[in-house]
N, C-alpha and C positions, 0 to 999 in steps of 0.2 A: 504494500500500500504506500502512495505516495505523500510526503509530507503536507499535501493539499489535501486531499484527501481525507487523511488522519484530520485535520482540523474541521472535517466537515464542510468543504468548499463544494460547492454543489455543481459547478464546474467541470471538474477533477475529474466528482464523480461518472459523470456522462460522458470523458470523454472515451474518443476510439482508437485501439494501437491503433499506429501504420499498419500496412497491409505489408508483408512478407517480401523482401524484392528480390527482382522476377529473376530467372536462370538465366545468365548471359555467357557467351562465348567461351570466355576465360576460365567459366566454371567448370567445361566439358574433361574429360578426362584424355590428356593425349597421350596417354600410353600404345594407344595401338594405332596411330597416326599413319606408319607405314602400311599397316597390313590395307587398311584405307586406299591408299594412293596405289598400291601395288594389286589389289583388285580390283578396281575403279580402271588402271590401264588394262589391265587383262581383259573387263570386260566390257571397255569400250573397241576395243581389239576387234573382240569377237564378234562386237557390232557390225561394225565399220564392215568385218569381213563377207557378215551375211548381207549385208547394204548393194556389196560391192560387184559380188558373183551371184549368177545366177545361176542355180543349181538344178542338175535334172537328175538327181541321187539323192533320195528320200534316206537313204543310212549316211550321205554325208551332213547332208543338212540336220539329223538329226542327233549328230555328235557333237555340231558344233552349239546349237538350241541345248544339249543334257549339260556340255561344259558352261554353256553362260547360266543356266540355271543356277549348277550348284555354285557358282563363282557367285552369281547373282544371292542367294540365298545367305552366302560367307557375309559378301561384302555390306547386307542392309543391317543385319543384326551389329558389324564393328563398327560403323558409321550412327548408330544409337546410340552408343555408349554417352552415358551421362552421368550425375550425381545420385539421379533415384532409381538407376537400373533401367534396364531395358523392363518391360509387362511381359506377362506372358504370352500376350497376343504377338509382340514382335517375334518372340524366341520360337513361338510354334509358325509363322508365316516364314522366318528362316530357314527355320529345320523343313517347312514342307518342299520349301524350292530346294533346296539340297535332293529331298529324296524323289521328286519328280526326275531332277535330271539325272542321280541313280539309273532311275525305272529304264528314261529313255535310253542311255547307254547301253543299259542290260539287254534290253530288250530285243532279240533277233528279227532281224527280216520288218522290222516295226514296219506299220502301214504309215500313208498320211493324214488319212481320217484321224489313227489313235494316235499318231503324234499330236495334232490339231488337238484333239480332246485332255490329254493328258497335260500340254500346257498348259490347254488355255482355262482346265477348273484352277491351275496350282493359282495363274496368274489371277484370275479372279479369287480366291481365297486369301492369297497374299496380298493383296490391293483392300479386301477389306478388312482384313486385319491392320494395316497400314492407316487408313483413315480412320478406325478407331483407334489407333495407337496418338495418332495426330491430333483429332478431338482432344483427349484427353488429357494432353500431355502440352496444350498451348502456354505455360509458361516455360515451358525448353525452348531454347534456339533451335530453328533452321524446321518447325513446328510447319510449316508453311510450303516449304518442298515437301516433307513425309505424305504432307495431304496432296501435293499434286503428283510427286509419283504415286500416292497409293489410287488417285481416281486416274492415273495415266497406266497403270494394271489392272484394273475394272473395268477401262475401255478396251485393252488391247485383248484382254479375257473373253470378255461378251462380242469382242469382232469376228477371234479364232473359235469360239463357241456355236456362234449363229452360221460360220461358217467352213463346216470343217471338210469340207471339199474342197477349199480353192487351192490356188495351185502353189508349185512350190515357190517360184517366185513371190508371192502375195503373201505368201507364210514369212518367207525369209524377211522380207522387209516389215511387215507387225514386229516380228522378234526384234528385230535388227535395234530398229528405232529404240523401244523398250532399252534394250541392253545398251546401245549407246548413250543417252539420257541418264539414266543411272550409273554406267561407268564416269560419267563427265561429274557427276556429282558427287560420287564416290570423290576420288582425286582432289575435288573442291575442300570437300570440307576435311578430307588426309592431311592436305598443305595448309589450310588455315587453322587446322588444332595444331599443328609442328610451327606454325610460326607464333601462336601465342605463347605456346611452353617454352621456347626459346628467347 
């Protein structure tokens, strides 16, 4: 109790803390700054490659979609790291792109129908975990990309979803984008937690 207070200041009494101030940059944990920046390039990489070539090999296009996944899935859960922990909803949207692009690897002879479907529930599952992660979590920094990669994985989801015929071309480039976008961002916020630690 504050010495106003105690005297019975009627003031005192009404008044309101401050409100808690907000997470900012500096607060981020950069300990894993690299692994950020180093899959952030790997998986702008892999973007860029599906971007680049047009594929008429459903097992290649489909190695290079299981690598950017699980790079994809590594790289959203390091890029979280914060003061109050990543939720659970990050850490199971990580872990699922990991084990989709597992699946696709593993998977012999895959078709492109089940490639189509296998990404595109992971990318839609991961997108909405992603925007409730971002919802929730709006006094973290960088609250504002989570939410537009996580609604830019709810579109690319519901596109490969509605469409899981189209050709390998129109495939590679959904993914492409996706992984490119995220690796750029990845890298972004790698280099700018290593330059506030430093």
């Amino acid at each position: 109790m504050t010495p106003d207070a105690a005297r019975g200041n009627p003031e005192s009494l009404n008044a309101v803390p401050p409100p808690p101030r907000p997470i900012e940059l500096r607060d981020l944990d950069p300990s894993g700054w690299w692994l950020s920046v180093v899959g952030g390039l790997a998986l702008a990489a892999l973007g860029a490659w599906m971007l680049a070539n047009p594929f008429r090999s459903v097992g290649v296009l489909a190695a290079l979609v299981g690598a950017s996944l699980i790079v994809s899935g590594i790289v959203e859960v390091v890029a979280q790291r914060g003061p109050d922990g990543l939720g659970l909803a990050a850490w199971v949207g990580g872990g699922l792109l990991v084990v989709a692009g597992a699946v696709v690897l593993a998977w012999p002879d895959i078709t492109l129908w089940a490639l189509a479907v296998v990404t595109g529930a992971s990318l839609l599952v991961i997108g909405v975990c992603a925007v409730g992660v971002a919802l929730t979590h709006r006094s973290q920094p960088g609250w504002q990309a989570e939410l537009a990669l996580g609604t830019l994985s709810i579109v690319v989801g519901l596109a490969v979803l509605a469409w899981p015929d189209a050709t390998l071309v129109i495939l590679a480039v959904l993914l492409g984008v996706r992984a490119l976008v995220v690796g750029i961002l990845a890298v972004a916020t790698g280099w700018q937690a290593h330059r506030l630690a430093t």
